[in-house]
Each structure stands twice: as C-alpha cells, then as structure tokens.
N, CA and C of each residue as an Amber inpcrd file, in Angstrom:
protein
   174
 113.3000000  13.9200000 218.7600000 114.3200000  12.9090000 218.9700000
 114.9580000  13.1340000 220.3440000 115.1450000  11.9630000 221.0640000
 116.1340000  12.5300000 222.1860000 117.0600000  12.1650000 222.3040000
 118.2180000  12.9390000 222.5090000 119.4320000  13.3610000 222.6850000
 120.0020000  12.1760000 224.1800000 121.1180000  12.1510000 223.9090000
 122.0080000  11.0510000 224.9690000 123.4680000  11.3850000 224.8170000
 123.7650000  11.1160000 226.1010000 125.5550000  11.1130000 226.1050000
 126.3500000  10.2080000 225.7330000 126.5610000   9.9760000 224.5390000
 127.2470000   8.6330000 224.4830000 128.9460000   8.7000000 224.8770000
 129.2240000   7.8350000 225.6150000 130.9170000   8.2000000 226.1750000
 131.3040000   6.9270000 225.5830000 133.1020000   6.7340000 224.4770000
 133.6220000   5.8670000 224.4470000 135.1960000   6.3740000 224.7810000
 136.0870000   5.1650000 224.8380000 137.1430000   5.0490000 225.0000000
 137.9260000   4.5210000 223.5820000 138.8860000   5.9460000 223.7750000
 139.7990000   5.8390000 222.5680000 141.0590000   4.7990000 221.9320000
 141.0000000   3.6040000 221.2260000 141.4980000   2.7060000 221.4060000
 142.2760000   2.2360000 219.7340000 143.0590000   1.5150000 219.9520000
 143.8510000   0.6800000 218.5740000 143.9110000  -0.7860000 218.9320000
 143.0880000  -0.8990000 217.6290000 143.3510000  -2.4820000 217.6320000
 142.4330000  -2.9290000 218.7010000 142.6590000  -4.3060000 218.5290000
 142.1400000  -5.1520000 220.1170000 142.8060000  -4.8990000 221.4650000
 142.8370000  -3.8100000 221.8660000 143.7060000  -3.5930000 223.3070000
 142.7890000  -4.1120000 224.2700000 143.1870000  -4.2590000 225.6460000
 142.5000000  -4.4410000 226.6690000 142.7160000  -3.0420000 227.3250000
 141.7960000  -2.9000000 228.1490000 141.9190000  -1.8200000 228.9530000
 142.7140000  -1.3230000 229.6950000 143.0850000  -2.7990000 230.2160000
 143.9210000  -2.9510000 231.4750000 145.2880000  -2.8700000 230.8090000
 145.6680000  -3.0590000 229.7500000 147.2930000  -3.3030000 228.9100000
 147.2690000  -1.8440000 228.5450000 146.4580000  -0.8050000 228.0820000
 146.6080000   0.2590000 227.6040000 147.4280000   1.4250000 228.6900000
 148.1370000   2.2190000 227.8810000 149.3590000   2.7960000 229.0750000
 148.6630000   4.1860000 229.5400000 147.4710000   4.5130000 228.4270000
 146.9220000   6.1450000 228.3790000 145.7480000   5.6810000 228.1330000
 144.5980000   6.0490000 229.2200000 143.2030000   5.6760000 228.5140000
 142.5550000   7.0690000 228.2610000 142.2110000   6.9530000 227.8540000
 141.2780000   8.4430000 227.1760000 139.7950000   8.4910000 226.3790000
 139.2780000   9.3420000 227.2420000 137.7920000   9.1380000 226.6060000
 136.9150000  10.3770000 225.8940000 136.1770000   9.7220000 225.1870000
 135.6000000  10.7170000 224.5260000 134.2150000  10.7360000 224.3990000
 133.0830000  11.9170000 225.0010000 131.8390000  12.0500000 224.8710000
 130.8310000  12.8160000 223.9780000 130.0800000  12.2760000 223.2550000
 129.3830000  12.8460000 222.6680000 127.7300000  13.1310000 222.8620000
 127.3330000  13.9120000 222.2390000 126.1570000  14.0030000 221.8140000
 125.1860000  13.6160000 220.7360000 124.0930000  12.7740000 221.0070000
 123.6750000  12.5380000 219.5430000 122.2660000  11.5110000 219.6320000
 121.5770000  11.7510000 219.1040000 120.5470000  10.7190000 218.9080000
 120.9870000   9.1480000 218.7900000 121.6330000   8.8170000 218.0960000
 121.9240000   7.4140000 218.7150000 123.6630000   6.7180000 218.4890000
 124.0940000   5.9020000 218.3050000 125.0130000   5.5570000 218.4460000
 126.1170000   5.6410000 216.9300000 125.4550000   5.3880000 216.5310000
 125.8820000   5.8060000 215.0050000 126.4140000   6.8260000 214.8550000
 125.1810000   7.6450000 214.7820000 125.2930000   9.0960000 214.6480000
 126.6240000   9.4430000 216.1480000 126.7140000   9.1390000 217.0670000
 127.9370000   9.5520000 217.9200000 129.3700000   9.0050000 217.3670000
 129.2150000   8.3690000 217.1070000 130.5680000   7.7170000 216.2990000
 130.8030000   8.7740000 214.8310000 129.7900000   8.7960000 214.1500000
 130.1330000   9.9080000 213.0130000 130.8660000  10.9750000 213.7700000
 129.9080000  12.1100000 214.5530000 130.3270000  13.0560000 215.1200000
 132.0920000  12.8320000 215.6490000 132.0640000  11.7750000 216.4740000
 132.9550000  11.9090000 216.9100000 134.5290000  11.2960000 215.8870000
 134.2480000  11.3190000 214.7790000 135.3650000  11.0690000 213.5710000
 136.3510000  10.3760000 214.0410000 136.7020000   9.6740000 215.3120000
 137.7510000   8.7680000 215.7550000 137.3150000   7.0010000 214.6250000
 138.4470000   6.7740000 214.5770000 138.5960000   5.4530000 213.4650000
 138.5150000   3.9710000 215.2090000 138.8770000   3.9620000 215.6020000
 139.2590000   3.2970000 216.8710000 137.9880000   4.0830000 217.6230000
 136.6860000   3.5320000 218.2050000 135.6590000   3.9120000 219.3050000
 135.6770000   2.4300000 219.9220000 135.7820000   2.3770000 221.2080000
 134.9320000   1.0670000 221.9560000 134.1440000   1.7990000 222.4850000
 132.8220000   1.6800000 222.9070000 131.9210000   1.8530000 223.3160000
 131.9970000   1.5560000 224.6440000 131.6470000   2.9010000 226.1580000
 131.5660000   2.5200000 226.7430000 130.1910000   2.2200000 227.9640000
 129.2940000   3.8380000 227.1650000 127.8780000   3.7480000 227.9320000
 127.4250000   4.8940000 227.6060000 125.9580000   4.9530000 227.9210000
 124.5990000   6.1450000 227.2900000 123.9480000   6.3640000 228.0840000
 123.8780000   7.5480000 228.4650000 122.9830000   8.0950000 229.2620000
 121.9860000   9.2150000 228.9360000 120.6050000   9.2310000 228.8090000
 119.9920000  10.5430000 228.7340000 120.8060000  12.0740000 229.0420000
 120.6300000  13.0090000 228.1020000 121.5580000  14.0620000 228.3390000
 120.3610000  14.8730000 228.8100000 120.7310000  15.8950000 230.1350000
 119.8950000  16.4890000 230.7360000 119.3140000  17.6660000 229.9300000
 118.5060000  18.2360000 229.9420000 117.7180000  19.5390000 229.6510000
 118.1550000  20.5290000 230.1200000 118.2120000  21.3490000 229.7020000
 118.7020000  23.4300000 230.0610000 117.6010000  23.7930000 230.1650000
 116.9890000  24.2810000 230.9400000 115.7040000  24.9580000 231.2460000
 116.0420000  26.6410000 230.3510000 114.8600000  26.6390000 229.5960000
 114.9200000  27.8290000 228.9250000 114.7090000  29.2710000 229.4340000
C-alpha cells in the first residue's frame, strides 16, 4: 500500500478560511483519506491536500 501525507485544516461548522481568527492544521499519515481522518480523530476535518510521503532509506 502506499502511504501519503494527507494535510487538513481544523475547522467548525461552515467557516470560511478567510473569517476564521486561528487556522490550524493537521497532517497525517495513511493509505487513503478515510483512513487519515480516522487517525486523525478530529470531528471538524476540511480537507486540504495529498502528497506521496517520502521513503527513509534503510
């Protein structure tokens, strides 16, 4: 399976980005998007983007 960074922004309700006073984000790890939202146990995720997570050379 491969692994990705999924990054969202921590949010309530329908906010806009731009109205929010504290933005704050949160990244995970995880095979797909789902599964990053589990991991990351926040009730409020907007989704903001995924990127392949790099390799550690062994």
């Amino acid at each position: 399976m491969t692994i990705s960074k999924f990054t969202f922004v921590l949010a309530q309700g329908k906010q806009r980005i731009a109205t929010m006073r504290r933005i704050r984000f949160i990244t995970v790890l995880a095979g797909t998007e789902q599964e990053a939202r589990s991991i990351a146990g926040a009730p409020a995720l907007v989704f903001v983007s995924r990127c392949p997570a790099q390799e550690v050379a062994a």
